[in-house]
N, CA, C and O atoms as a MOPAC input file, in Angstrom:
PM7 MOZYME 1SCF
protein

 N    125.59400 1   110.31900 1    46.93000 1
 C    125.58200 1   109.65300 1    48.20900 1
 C    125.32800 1   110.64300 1    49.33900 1
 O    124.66000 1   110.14100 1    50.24300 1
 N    125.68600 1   111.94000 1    49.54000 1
 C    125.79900 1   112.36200 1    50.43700 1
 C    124.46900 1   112.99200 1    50.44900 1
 O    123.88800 1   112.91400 1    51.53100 1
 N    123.44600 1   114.00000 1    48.87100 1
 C    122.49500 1   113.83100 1    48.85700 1
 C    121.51500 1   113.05800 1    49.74300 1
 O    120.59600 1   113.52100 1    50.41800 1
 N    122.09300 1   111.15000 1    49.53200 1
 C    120.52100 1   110.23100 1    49.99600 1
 C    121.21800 1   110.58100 1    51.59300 1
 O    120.49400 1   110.75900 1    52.57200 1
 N    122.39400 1   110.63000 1    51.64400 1
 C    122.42500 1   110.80100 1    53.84800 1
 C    121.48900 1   112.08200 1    53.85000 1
 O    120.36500 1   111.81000 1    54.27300 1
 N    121.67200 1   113.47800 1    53.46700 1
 C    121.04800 1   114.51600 1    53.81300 1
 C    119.58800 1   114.27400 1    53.84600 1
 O    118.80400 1   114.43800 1    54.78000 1
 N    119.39000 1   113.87300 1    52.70200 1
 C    117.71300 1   113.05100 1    52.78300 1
 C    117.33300 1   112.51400 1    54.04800 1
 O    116.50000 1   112.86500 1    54.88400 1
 N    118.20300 1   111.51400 1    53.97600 1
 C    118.00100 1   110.61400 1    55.04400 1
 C    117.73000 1   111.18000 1    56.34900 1
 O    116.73300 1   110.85100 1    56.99300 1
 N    118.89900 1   112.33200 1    56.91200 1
 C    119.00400 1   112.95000 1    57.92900 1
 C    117.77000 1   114.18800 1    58.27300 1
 O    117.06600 1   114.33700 1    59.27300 1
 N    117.85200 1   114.95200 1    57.02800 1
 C    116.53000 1   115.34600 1    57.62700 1
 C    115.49600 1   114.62300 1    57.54200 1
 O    114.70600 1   115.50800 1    57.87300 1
 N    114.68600 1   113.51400 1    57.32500 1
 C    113.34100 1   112.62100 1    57.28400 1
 C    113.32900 1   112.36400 1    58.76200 1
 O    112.46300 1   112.72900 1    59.55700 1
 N    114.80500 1   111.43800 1    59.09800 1
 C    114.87600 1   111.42400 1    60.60300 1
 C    114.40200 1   112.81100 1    61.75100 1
 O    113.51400 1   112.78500 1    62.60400 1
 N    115.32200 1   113.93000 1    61.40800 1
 C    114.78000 1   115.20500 1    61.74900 1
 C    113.62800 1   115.01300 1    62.25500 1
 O    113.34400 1   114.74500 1    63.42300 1
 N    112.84600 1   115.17700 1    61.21500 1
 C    111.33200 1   115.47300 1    61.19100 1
 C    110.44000 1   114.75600 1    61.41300 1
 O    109.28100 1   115.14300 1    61.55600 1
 N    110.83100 1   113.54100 1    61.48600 1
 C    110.29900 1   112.53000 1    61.89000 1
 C    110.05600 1   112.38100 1    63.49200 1
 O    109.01700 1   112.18900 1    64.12200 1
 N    112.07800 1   112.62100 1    64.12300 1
 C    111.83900 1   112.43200 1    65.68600 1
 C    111.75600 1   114.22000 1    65.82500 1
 O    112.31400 1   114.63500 1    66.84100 1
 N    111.31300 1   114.98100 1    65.19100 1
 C    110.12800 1   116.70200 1    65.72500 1
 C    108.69700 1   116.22200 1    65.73700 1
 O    107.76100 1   116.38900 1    66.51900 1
 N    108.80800 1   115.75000 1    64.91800 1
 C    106.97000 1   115.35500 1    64.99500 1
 C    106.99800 1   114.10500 1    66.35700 1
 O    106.31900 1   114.45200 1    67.32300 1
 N    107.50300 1   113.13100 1    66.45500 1
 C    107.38800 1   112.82800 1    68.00500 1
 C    107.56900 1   113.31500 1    69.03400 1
 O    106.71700 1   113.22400 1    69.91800 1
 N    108.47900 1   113.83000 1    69.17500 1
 C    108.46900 1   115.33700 1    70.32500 1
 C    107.38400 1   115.76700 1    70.55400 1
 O    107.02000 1   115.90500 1    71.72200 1
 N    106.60200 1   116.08200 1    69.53700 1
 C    105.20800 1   117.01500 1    69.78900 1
 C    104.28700 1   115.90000 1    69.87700 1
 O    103.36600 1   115.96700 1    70.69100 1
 N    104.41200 1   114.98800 1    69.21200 1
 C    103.52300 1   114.04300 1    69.96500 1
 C    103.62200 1   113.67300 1    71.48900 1
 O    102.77200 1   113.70400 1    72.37900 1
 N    104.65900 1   113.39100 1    71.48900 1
 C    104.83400 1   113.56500 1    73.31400 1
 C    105.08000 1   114.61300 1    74.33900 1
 O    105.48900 1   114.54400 1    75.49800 1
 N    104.65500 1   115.77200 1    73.45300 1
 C    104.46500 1   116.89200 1    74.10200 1
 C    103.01900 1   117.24100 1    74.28600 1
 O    102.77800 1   118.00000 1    75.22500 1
 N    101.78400 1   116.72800 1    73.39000 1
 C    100.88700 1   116.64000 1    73.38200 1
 C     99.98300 1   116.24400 1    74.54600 1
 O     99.01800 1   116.70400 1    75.15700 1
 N    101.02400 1   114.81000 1    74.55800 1
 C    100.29000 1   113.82600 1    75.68200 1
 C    100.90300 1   113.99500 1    76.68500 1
 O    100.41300 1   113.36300 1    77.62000 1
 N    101.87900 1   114.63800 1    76.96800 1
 C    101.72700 1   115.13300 1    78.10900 1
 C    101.38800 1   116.20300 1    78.90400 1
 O    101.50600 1   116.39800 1    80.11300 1
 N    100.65800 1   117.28500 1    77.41800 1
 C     99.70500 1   118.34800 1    78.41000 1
 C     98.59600 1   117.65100 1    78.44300 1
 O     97.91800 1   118.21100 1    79.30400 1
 N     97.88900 1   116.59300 1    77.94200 1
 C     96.91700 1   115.70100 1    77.59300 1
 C     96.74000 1   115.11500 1    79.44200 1
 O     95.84100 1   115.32200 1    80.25800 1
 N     98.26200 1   114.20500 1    79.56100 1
 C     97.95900 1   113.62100 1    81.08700 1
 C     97.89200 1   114.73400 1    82.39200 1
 O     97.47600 1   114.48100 1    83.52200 1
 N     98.51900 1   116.26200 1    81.80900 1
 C     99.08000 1   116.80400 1    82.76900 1
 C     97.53100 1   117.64000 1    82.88100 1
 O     97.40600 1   118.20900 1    83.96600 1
 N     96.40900 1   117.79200 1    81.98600 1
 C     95.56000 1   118.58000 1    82.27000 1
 C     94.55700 1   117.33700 1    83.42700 1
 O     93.72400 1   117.54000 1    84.31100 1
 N     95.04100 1   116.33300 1    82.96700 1
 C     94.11700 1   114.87700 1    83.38600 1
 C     94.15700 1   115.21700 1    84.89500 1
 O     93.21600 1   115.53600 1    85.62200 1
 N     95.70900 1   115.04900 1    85.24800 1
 C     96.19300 1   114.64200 1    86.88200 1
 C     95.15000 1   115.99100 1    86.93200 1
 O     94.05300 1   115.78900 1    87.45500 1
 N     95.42000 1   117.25900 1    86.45000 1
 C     94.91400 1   118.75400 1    86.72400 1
 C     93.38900 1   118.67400 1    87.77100 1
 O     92.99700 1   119.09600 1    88.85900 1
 N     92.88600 1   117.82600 1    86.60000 1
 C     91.49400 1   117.39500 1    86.72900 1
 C     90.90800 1   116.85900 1    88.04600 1
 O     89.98200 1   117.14700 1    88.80400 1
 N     92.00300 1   115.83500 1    87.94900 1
 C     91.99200 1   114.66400 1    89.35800 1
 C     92.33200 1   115.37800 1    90.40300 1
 O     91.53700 1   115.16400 1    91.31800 1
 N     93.27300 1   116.24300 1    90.72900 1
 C     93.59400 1   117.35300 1    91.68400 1
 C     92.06900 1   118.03800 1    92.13900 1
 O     91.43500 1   118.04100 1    93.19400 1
 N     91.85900 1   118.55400 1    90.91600 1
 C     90.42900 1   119.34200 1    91.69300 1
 C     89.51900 1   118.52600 1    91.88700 1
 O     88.46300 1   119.08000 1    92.19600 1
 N     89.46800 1   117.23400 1    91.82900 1
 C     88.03200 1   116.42700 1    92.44500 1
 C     88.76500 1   116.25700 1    93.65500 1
 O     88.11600 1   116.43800 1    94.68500 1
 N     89.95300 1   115.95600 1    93.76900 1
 C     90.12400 1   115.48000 1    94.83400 1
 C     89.93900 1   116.55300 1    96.10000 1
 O     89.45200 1   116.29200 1    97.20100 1
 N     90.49800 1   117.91800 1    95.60600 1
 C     90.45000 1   119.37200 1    96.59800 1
 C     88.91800 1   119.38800 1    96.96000 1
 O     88.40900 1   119.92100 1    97.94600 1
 N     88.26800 1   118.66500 1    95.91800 1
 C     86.75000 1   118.94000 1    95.96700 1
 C     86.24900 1   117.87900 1    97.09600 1
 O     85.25700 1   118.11600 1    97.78500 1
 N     86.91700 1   116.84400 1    97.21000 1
 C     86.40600 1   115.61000 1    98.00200 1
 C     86.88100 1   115.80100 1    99.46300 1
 O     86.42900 1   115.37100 1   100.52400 1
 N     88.12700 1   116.72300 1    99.11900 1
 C     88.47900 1   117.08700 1   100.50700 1
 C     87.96400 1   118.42000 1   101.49600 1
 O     88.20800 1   118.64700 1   102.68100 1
 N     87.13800 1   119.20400 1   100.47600 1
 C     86.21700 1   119.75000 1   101.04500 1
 C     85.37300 1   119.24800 1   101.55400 1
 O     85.28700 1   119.15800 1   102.77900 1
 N     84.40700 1   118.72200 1   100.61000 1
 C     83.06500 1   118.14500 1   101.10200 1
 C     83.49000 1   117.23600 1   102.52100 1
 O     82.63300 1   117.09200 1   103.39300 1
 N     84.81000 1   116.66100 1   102.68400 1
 C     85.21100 1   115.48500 1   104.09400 1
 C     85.09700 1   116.73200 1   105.55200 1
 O     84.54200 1   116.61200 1   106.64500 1
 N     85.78300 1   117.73200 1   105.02900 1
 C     86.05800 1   119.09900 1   106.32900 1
 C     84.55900 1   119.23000 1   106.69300 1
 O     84.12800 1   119.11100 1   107.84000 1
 N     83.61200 1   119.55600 1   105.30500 1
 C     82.53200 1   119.98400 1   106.09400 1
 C     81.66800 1   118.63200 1   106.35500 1
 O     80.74300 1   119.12900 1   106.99800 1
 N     81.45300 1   117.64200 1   106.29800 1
 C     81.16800 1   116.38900 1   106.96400 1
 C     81.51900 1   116.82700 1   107.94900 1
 O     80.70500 1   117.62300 1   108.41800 1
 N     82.73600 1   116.62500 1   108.75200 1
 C     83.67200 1   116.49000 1   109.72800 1
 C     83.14800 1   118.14300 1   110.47600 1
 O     82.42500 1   117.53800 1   111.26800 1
 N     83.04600 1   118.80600 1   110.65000 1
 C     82.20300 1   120.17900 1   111.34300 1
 C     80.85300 1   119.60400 1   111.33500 1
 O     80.26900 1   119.67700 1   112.41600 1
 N     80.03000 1   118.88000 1   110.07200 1
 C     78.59700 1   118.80900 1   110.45700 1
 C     78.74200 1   117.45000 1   111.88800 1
 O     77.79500 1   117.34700 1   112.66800 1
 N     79.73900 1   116.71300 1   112.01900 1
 C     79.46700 1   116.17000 1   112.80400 1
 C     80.30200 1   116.27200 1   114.13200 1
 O     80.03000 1   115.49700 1   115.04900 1
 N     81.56800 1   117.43600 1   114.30800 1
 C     81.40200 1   117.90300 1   115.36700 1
 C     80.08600 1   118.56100 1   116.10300 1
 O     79.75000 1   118.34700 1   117.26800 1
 N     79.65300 1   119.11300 1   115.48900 1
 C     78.42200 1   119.58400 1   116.01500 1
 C     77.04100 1   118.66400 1   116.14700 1
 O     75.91200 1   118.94300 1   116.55100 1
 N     77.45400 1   117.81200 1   115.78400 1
 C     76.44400 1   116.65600 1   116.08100 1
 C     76.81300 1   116.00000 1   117.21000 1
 O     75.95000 1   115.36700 1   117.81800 1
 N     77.94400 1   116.02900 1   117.61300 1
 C     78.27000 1   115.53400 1   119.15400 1
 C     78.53200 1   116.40000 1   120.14600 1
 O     78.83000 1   115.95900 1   121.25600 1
 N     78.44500 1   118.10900 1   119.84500 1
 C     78.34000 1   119.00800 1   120.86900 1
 C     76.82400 1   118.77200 1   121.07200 1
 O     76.47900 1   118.26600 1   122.14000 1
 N     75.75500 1   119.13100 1   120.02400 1
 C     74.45300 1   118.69300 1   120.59800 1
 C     74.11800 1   117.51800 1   121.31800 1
 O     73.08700 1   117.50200 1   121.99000 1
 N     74.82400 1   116.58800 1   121.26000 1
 C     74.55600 1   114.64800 1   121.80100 1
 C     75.27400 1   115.81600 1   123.16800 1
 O     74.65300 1   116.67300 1   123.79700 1
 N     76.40600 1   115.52800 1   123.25800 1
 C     76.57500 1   116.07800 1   124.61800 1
 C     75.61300 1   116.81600 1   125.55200 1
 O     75.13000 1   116.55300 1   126.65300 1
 N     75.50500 1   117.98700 1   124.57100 1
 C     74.28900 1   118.59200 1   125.40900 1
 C     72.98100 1   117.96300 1   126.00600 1
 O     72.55100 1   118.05900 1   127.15600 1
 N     72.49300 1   117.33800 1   124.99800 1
 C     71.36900 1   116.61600 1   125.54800 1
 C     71.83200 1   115.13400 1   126.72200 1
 O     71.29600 1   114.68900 1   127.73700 1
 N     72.65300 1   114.87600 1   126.20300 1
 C     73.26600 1   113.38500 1   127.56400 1
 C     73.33700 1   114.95500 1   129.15700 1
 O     72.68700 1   115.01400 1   130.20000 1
 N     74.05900 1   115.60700 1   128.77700 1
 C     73.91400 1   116.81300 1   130.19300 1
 C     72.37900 1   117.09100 1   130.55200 1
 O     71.99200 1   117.05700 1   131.72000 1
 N     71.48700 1   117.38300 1   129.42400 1
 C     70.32700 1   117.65000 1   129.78600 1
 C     69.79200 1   116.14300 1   130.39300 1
 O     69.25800 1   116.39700 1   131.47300 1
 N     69.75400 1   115.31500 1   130.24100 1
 C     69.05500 1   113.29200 1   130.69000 1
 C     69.60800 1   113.94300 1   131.98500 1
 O     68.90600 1   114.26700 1   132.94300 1
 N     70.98000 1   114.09700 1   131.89400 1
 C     71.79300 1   113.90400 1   133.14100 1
 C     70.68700 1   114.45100 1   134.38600 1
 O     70.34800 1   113.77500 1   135.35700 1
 N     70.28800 1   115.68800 1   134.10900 1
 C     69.77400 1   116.86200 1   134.64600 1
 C     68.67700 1   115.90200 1   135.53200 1
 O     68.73900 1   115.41800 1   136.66300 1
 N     67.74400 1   115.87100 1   134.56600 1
 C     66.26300 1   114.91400 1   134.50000 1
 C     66.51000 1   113.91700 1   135.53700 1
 O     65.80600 1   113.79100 1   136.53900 1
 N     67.64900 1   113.13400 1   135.22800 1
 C     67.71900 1   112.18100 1   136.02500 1
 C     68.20300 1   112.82800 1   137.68000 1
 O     67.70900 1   112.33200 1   138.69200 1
 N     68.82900 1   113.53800 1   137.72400 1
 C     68.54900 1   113.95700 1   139.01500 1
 C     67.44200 1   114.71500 1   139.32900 1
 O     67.32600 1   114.85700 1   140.54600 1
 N     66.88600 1   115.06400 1   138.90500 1
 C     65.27700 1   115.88800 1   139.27500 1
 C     64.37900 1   115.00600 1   139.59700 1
 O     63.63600 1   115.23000 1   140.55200 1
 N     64.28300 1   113.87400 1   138.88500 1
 C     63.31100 1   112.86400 1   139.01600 1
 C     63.81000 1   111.98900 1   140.89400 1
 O     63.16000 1   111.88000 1   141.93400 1
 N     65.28700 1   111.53700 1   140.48700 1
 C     65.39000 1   111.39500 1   141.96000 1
 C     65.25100 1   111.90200 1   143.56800 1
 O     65.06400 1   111.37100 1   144.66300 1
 N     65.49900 1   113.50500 1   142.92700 1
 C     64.76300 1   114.28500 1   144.16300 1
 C     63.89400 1   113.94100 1   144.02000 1
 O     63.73000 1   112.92100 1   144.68900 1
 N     62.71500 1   114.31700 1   143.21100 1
 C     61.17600 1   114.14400 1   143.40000 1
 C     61.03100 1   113.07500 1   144.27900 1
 O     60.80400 1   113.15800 1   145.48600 1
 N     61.23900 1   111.58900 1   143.30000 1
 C     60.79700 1   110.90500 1   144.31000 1
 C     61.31700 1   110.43100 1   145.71000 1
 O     60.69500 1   109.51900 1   146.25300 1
 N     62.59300 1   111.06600 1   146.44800 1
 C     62.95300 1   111.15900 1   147.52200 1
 C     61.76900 1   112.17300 1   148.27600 1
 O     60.96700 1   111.88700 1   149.16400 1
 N     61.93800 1   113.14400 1   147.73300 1
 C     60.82400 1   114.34000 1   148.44700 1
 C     59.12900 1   113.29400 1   148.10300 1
 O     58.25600 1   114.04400 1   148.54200 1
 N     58.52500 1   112.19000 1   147.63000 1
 C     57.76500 1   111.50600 1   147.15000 1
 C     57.38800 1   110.77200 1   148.44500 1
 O     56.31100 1   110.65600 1   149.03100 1
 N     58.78100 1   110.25800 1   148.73300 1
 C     58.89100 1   108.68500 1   149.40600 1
 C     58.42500 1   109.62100 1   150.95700 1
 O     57.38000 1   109.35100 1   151.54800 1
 N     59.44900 1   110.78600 1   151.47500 1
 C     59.37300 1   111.28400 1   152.73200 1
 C     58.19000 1   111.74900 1   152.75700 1
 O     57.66900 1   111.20700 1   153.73200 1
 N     57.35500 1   112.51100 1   152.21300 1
 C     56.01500 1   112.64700 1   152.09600 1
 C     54.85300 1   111.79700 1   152.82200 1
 O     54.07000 1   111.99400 1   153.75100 1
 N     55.16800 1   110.65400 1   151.84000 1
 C     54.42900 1   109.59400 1   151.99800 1
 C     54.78200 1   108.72800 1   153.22300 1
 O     53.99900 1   107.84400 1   153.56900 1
 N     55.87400 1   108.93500 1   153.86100 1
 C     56.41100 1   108.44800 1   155.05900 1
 C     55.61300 1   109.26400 1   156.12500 1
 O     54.98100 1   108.64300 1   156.97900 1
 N     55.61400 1   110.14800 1   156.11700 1
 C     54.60800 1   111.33300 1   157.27800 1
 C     53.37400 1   111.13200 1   156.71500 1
 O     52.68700 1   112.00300 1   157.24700 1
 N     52.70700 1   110.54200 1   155.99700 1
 C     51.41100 1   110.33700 1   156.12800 1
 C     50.45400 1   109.35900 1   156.69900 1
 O     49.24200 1   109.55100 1   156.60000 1

């Protein structure tokens, strides 16, 4: 009797060691996974930063040029003030 317990006890043993490592498996299995998902994501959050710089600088140039219209548009209004008085003395 005590034989079939010892039997018994180690089968169990070895039975719940070999699940252990099965679930030690899968969880370097999920843990390399998340690993994975981490670096796309570091990766996605790069590529967003430099988006985000390519388009600060897409609205320092818009600025610049709305300053440059700005410019134009007062040049053009002198002109044709200096246009109109001109044409008034003639």
């Amino acid at each position: 009797m005590v034989n079939k317990f010892n039997f018994f006890a180690i089968e169990v043993t070895r039975k719940i060691s070999a699940l252990n490592e099965c679930v030690d498996r899968r969880f370097e299995a999920v843990d390399r996974q998340f690993e994975a998902v981490d670096r796309r994501f570091e990766a996605v959050e790069q590529r967003l930063d430099a988006v985000e710089q390519r388009l600060d600088a897409v609205e320092q140039r818009l600025d610049a040029v709305e300053q440059r219209l700005e410019r134009i548009e007062t040049d053009v209004a002198e002109i044709k003030d200096l246009l109109v008085k001109v044409l008034a003395k003639l």
